[in-house]
C-alpha positions as CSV (number, residue, x, y, z in Angstrom):
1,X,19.8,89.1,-12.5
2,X,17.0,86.6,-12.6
3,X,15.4,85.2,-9.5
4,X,15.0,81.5,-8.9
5,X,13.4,79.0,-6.0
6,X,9.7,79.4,-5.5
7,X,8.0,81.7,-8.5
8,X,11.4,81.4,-10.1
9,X,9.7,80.2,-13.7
10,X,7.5,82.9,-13.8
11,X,10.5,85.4,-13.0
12,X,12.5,83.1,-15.4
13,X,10.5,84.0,-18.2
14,X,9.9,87.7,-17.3
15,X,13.8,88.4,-17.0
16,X,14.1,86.8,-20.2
17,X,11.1,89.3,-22.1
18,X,12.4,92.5,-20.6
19,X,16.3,91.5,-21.4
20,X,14.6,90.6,-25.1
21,X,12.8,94.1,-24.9
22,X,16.2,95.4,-24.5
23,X,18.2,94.5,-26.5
24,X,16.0,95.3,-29.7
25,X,14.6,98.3,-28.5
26,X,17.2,100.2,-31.1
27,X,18.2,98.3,-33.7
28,X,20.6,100.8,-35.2
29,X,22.7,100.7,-32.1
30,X,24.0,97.3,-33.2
31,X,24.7,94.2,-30.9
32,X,23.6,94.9,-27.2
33,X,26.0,92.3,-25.3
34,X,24.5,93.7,-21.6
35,X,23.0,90.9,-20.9
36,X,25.5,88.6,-21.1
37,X,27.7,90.2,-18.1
38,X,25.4,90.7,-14.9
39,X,27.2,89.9,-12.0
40,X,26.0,90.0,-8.5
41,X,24.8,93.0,-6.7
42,X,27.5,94.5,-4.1
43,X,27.2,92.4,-0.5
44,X,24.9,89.8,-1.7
45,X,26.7,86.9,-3.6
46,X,26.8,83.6,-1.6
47,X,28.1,81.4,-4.5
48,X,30.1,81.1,-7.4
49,X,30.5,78.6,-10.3
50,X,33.5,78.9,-12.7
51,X,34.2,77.6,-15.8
52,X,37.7,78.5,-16.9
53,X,39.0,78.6,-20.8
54,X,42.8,79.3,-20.5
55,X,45.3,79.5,-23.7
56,X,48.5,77.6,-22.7
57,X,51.6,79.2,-23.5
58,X,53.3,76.5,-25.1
59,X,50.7,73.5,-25.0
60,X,47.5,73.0,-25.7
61,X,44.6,74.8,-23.7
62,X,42.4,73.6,-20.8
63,X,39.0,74.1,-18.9
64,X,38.2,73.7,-15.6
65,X,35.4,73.7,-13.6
66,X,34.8,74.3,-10.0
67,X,32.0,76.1,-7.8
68,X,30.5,76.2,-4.3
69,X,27.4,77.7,-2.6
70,X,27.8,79.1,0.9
71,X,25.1,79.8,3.2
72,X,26.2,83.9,4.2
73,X,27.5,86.2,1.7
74,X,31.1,86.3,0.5
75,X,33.7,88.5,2.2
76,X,35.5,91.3,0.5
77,X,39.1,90.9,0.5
78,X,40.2,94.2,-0.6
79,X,39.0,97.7,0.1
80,X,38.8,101.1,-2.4
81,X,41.7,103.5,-1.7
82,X,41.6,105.4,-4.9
83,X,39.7,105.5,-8.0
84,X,40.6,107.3,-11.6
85,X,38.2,106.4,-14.4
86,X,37.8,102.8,-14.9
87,X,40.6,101.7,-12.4
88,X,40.7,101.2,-8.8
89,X,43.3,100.8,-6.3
90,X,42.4,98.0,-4.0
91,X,44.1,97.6,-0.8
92,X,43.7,94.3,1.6
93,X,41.0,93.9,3.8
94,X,41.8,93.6,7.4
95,X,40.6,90.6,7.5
96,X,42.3,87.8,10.5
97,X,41.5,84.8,8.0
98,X,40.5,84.6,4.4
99,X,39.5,81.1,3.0
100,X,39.4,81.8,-0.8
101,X,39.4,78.1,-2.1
102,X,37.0,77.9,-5.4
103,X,35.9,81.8,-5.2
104,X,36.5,84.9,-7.3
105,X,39.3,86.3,-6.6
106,X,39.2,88.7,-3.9
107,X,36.1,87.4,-2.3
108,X,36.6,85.5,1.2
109,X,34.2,82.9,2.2
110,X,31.2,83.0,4.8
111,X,29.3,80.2,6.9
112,X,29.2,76.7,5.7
113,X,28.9,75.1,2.3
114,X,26.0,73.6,1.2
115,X,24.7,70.7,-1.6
116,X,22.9,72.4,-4.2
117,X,22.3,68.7,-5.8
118,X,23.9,67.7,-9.4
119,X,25.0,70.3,-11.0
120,X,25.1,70.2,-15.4
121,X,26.7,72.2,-17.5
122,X,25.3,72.3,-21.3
123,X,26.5,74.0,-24.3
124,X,29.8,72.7,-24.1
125,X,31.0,70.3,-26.8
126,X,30.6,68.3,-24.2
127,X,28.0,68.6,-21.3
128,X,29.4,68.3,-18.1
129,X,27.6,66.3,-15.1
130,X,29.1,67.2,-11.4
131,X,28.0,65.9,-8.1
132,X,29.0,68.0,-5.4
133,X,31.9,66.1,-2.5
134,X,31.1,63.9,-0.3
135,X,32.0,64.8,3.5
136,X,31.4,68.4,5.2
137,X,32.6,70.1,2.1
138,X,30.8,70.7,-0.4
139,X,32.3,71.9,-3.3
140,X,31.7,70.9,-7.1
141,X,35.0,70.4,-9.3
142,X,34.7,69.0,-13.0
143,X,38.3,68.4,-13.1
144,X,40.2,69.9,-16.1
145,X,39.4,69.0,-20.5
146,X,42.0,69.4,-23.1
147,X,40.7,67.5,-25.4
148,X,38.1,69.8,-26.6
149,X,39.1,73.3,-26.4
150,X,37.9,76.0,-26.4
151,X,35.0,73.7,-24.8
152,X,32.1,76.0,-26.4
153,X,32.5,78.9,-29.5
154,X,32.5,82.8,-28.7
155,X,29.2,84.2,-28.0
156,X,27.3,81.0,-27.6
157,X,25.1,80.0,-24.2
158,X,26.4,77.9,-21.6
159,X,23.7,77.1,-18.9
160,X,24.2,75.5,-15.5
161,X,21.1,74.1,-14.0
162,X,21.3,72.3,-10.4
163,X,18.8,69.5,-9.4
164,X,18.6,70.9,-6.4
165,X,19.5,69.7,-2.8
166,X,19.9,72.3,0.3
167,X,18.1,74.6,-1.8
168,X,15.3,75.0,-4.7
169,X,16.7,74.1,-8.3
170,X,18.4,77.2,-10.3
171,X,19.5,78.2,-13.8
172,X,22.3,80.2,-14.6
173,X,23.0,81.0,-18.6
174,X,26.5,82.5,-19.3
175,X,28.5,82.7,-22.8
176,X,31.3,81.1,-24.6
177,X,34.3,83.5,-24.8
178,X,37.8,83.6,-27.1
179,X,40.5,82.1,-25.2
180,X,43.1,84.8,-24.0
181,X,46.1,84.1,-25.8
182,X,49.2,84.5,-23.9
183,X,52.6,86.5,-24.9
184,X,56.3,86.5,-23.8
185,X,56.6,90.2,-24.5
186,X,57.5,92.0,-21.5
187,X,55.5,95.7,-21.0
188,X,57.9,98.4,-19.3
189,X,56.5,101.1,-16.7
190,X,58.6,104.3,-16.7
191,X,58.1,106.3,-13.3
192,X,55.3,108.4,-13.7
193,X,53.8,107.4,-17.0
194,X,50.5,105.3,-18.0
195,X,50.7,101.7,-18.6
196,X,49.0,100.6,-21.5
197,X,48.1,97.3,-22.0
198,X,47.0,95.2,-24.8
199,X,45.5,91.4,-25.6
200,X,43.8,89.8,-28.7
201,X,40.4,91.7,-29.5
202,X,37.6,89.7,-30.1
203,X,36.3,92.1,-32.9
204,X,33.3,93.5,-30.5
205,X,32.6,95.1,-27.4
206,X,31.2,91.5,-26.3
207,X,29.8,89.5,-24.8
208,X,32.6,89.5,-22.3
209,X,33.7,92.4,-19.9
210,X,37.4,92.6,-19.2
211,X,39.3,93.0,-16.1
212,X,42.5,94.2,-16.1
213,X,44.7,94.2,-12.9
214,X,47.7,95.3,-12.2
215,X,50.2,93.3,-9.2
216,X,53.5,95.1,-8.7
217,X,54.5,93.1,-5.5
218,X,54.2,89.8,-7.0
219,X,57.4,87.7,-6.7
220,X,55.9,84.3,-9.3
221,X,56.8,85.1,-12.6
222,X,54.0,85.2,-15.1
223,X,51.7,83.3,-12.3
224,X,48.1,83.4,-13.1
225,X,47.4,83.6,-9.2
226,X,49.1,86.5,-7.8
227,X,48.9,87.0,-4.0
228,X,45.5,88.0,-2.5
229,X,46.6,89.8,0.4
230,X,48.5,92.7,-1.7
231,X,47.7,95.7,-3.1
232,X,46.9,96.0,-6.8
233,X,45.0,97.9,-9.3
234,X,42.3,96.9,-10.4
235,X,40.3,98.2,-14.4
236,X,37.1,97.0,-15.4
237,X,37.0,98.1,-19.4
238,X,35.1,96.5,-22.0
239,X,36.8,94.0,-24.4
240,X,38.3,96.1,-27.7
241,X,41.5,94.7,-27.1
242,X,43.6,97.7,-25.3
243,X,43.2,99.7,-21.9
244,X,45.5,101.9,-19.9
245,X,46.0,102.2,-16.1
246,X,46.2,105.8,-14.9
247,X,49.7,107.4,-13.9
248,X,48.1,108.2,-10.9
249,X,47.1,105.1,-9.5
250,X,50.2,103.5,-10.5
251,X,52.3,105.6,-8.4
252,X,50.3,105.1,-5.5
253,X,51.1,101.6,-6.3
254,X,54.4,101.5,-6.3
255,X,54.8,103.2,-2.7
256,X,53.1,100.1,-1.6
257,X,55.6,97.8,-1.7
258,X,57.4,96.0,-5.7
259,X,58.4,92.1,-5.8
260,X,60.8,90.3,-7.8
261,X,58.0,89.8,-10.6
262,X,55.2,92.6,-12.0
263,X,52.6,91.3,-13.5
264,X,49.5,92.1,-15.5
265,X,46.8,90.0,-15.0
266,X,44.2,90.2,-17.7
267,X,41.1,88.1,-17.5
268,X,38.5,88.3,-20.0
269,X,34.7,87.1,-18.4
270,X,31.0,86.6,-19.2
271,X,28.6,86.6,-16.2
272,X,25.0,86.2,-15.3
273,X,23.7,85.6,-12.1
274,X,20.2,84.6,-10.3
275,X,18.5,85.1,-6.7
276,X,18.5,81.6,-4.9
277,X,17.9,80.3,-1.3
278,X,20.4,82.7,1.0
279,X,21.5,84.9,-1.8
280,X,22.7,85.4,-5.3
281,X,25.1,83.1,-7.2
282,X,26.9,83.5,-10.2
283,X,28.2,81.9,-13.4
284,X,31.4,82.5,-14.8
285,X,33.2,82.0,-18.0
286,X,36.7,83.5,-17.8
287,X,40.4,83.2,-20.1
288,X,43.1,84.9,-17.9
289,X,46.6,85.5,-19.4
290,X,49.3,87.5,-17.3
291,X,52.2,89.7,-18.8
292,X,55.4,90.7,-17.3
293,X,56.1,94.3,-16.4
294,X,59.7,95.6,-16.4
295,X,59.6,98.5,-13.9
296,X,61.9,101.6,-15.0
């Protein structure tokens, strides 16, 4: 996490020496992709910028972009109830409202919105240039690209800089990622066995992390935005192109409650994150694809 606003240079370029330190501090041990997934610190994110790279099924693929900054620090929508490993059962947050629009998912927003000045996105084929909405609003959407996809190659740097507006200028530096690709297969869950899950591996353990979540109570078929307010598991795994959710946790899961459509959700995301005005923001480059499950 780099810090920006007053000093932020200085801190810039002192990140950016200890994260070089790093990564060739053994050269045997091959790539070191660390650096290229730093997400926000538990209870202190008050922004989020998105840039999504997402395979169609049968067309073409798109990006999007979309972000806000908020003045308090996001709200968790879901709570722990069990852990195994990697994977975590979440259950909803008792929360009386939950505005979600343009955050992570499972994050609730906090306070008011706020201009963070023109926003740029470089690295892309083509850079993009956003202005944030006009009104009391203020969100920052880029609209969606076709024509150039995936918008920047595997492993390459995509850096957001703002101009600045409410707050100092900031930098964010994420990376290009393989697009998910989708598939029609259908996975099948017998009672009381693992599920194990699989997608198209990138060749590396990077520079993306990969989040696998299970939804058993959806009722959308295939949707790549599965209810918020349900339980779900949850895996963070690195991206070799495989993971399996625990027996145990699934089990738990199903006493919860099962919908007309099971999904897997995979998303596949490179993150990096810096200090700024009320809080820390992040950068995200993301490819989701979700999979049907055929409960036994």
């Amino acid at each position: 996490m780099r810090v920006s606003g007053h000093g932020g240079a200085a801190a810039w370029l002192v990140g950016a020496a200890v994260a070089g330190a790093s990564a060739c501090s053994d050269p045997a041990a091959g790539p070191d992709y660390s650096v290229h997934y730093e997400p926000c610190a538990a209870g202190t994110q008050v922004g989020a910028f998105n840039l999504t790279v997402d395979a169609g099924l049968n067309t073409a693929g798109s990006s999007r972009f979309y972000g806000i900054v908020y003045d308090q620090p996001l709200v968790e929508a879901d709570v722990a109830f069990a852990g195994d490993g990697q994977c975590t059962l979440m259950d909803p947050a008792d929360l009386k409202e939950c505005e979600a629009t343009d955050l992570p998912r499972g994050k609730c927003a906090a306070g008011f919105s706020h201009n963070a000045g023109t926003v740029r996105l470089d690295g892309l084929v083509t850079p993009w240039v956003v202005e944030p909405y006009e009104g009391g609003f203020k969100g920052y959407e880029g609209g969606v690209q076709s024509s150039q996809f995936p918008p920047a190659a595997s492993g390459m740097p995509i850096e957001l800089s703002t101009s600045g507006g409410d707050y100092d200028p900031f930098k964010l530096v994420a990376r290009g990622i393989a697009p998910l690709i989708p598939t029609v297969d259908t996975l099948t869950l017998e009672p009381g066995q693992p599920l194990t899950v699989t997608w198209n591996n990138p060749g590396q353990p990077g520079p993306a992390r990969m989040i696998v979540s299970v939804y058993l109570a959806n009722d959308v078929d295939r949707t790549l935005s599965p209810s918020a307010r349900s339980s779900h598991i949850t895996c963070r795994v690195a991206d070799i192109g495989t993971a399996t959710v625990p027996a145990s946790l699934l089990a738990l899961l199903r006493e919860t409650g099962v919908g007309a459509h099971p999904i897997v959700l995979l998303e596949r995301r490179s993150v990096d994150s810096a200090m700024m005005g009320p809080g820390c923001v992040e950068l995200t480059v993301s490819s989701q694809a979700a999979q049907a499950i055929d409960l036994r």
